[in-house]
C-alpha positions as CSV (number, residue, x, y, z in Angstrom):
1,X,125.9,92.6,35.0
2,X,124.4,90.9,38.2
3,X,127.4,91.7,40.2
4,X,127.3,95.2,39.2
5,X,123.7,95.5,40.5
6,X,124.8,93.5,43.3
7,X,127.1,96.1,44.1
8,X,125.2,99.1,43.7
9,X,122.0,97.8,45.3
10,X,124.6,97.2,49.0
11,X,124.5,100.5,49.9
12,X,120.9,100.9,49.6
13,X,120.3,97.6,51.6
14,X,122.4,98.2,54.8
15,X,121.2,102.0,54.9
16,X,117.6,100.4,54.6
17,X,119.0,97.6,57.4
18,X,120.0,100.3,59.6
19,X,117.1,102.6,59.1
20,X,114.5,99.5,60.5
21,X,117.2,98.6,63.5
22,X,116.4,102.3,64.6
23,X,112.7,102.4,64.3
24,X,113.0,99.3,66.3
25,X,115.2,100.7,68.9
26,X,113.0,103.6,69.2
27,X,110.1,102.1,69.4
28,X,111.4,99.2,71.8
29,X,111.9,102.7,74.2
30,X,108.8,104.1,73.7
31,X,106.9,100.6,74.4
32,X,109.4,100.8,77.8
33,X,108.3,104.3,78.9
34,X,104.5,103.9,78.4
35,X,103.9,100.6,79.9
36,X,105.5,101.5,83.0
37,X,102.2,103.8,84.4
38,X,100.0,100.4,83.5
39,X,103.0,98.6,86.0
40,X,102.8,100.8,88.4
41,X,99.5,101.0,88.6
42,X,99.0,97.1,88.9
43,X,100.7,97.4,91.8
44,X,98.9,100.0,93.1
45,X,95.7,97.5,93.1
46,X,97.4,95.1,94.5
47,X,98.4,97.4,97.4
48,X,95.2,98.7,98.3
49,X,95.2,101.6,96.7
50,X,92.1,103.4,95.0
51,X,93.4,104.0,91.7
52,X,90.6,103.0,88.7
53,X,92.0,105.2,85.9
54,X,94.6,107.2,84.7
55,X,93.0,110.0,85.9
56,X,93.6,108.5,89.7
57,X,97.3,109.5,89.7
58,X,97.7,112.2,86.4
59,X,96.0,115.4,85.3
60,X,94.9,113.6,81.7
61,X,93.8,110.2,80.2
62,X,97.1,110.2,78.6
63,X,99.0,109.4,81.3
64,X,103.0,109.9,81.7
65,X,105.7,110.8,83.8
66,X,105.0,114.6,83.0
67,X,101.8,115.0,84.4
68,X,101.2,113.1,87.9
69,X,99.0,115.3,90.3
70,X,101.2,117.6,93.0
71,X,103.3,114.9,95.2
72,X,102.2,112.0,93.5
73,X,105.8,111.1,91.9
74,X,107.3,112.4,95.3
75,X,105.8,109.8,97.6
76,X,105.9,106.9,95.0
77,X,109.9,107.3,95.0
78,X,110.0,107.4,99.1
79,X,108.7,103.9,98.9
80,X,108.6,102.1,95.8
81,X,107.7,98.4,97.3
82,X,105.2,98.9,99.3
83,X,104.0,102.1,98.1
84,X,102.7,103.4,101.7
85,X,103.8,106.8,100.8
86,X,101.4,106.8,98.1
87,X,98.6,105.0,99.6
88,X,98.1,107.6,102.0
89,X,98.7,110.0,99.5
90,X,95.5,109.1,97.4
91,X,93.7,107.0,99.8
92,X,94.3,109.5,102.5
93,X,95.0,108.3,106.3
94,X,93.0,107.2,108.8
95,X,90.2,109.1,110.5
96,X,91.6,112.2,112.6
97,X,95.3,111.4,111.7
98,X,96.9,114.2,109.0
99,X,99.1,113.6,106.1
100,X,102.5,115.1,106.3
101,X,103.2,116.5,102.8
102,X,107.2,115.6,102.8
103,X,107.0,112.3,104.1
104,X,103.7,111.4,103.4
105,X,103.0,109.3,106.1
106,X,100.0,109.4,108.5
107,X,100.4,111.3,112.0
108,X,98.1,110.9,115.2
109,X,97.1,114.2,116.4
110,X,98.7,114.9,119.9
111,X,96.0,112.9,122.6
112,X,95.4,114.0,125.9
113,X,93.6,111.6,128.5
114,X,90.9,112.8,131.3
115,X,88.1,113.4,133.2
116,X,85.6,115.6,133.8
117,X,82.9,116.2,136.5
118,X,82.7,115.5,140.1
119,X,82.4,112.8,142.2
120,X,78.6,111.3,143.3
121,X,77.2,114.0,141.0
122,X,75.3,114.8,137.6
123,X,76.0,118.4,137.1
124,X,77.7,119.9,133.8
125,X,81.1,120.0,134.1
126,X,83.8,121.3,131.4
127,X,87.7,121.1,131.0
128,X,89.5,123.8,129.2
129,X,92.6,123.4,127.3
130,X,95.1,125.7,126.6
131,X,96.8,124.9,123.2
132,X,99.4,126.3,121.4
133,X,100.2,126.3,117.6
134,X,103.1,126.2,115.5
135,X,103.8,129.1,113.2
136,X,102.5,128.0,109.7
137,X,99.0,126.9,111.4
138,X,95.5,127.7,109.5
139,X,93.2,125.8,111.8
140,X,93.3,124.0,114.7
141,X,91.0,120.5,114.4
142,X,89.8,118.0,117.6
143,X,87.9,115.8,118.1
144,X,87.2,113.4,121.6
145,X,86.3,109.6,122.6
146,X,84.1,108.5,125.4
147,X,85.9,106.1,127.8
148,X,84.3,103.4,129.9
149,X,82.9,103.2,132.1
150,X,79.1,103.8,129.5
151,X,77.1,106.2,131.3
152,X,74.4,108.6,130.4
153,X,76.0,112.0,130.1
154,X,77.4,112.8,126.6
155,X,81.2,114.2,125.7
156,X,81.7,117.0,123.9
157,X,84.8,119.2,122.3
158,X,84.9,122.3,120.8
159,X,87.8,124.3,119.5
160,X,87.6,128.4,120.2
161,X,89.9,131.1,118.3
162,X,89.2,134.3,120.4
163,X,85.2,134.5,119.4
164,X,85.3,132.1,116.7
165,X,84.3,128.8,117.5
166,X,84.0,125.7,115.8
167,X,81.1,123.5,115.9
168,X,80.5,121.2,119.0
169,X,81.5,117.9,118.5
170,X,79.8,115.4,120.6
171,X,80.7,111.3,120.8
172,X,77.4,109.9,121.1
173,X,77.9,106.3,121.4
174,X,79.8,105.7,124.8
175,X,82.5,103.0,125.4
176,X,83.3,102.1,121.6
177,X,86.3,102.6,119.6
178,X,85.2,105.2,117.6
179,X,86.0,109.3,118.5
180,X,83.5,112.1,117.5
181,X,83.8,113.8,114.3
182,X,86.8,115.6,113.7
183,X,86.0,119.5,113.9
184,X,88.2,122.5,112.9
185,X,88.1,126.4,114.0
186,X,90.3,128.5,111.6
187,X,93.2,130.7,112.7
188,X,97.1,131.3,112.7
189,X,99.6,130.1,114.7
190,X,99.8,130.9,118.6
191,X,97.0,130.8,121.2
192,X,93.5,128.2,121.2
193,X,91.5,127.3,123.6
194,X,89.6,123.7,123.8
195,X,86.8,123.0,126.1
196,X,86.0,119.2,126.7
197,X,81.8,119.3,128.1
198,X,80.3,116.7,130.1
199,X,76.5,117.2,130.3
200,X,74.3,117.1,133.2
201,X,72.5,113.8,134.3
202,X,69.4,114.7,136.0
203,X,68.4,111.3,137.1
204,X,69.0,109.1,140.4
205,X,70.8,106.5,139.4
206,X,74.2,106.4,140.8
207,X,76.0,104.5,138.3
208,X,75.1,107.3,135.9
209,X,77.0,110.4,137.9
210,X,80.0,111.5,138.4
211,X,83.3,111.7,136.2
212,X,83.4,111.1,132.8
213,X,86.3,109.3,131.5
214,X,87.5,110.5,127.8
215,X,90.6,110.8,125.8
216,X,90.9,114.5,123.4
217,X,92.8,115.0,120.3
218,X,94.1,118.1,119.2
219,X,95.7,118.8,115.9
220,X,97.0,121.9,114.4
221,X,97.5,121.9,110.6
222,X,98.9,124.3,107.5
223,X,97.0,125.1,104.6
224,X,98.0,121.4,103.2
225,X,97.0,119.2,106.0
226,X,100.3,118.5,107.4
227,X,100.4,118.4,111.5
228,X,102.3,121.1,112.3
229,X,103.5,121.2,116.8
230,X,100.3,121.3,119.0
231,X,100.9,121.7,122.2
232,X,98.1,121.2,124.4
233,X,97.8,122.3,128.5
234,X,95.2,121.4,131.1
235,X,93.9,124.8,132.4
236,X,90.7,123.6,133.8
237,X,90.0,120.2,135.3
238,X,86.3,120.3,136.6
């Protein structure tokens, strides 16, 4: 009698056996796929980058491999070590530089060193730029440094599309490190014009006139921020 139980009760044990190796299996997988955004994002901290939440990287709380914001997934697989793609991705790049939405790395805008005004004197001088964008341009942004020597008179850029003009954007601390604020003037690819302003120095003081040393940036970007070819030409050197 025992081994007759014995032998009907195998079946049901090994399909019971085999039923809990399964759930095991399939849970092992699902334990695999989920823990992999907490990895990732570990190493994200540990890299610099801003992420705080699930939210940081994906459209939910619920975070998968199904719903990471636009390019997020893109520039994590470009660089999976150091994860520079994605840093600038979510962290953005550095002040004036522009994020190129294939590689996702950080690109200077073009930079064009010069000077403006004349020699011995303190009257308002401007340079003009000619600069041409490539076709897929929205706006065209610049922005300009102040170069030693530190002298009164204050730099200025501004960025023109036929009569529209962007704001003026003045460096007001001379001799630093630091440019003015990056302004933009909206309009398609082809023609912009760029004027670089010294102002007038009205005083006696010699060490305070003449030529202004500076350094301009010019950028011309598509609808995503990406720098698209700017091609800048001195047309007026005053």
């Amino acid at each position: 009698m025992n081994k007759e139980i014995l032998v009907k009760t195998q079946p049901t044990l090994l399909r019971s056996f085999m039923a809990v190796l399964v759930l095991m299996s399939a849970s092992q997988f699902m334990m695999t796929d989920a823990s992999a955004t907490p990895a990732i994002q570990g190493l994200a901290i540990t890299k610099g980058i801003k992420v705080t939440t699930c939210t940081s990287c994906h459209t939910s709380v619920a975070g998968s491999k199904t719903n990471l914001k636009p390019g997020y997934a893109a520039a994590f697989k470009l660089d999976k070590v150091a994860l520079t793609r994605l840093k600038n991705k979510i962290n953005g790049c550095p002040v004036g530089q522009a994020l190129n939405q294939i590689t996702f790395l950080c690109v200077a805008p073009i930079a064009k060193a010069g000077t403006v005004g004349l020699a011995a004197s303190g009257l308002a001088k401007t340079d003009v730029y000619a600069v041409t964008c490539g076709a897929g341009t929205t706006a065209l942004w610049v922005s300009v440094i102040d170069l030693a020597p530190i002298k009164l008179p204050l730099v200025s850029i501004q960025a023109k599309k036929g009569t529209i003009a962007s704001v003026l954007s003045t460096d007001a601390a001379d001799g630093n490190t630091v440019y003015s604020p990056l302004v933009k003037v909206a309009g398609a690819a082809g023609a912009f014009t760029v004027n670089v302003n010294k102002s007038a120095y009205v005083g006696a003081l010699a060490a305070h006139k003449g030529p202004e040393s500076y350094n301009a940036r010019f950028s011309c970007r598509n609808a995503a921020g990406t720098q698209l070819v700017t091609t800048p030409v001195l047309k007026q050197n005053q």
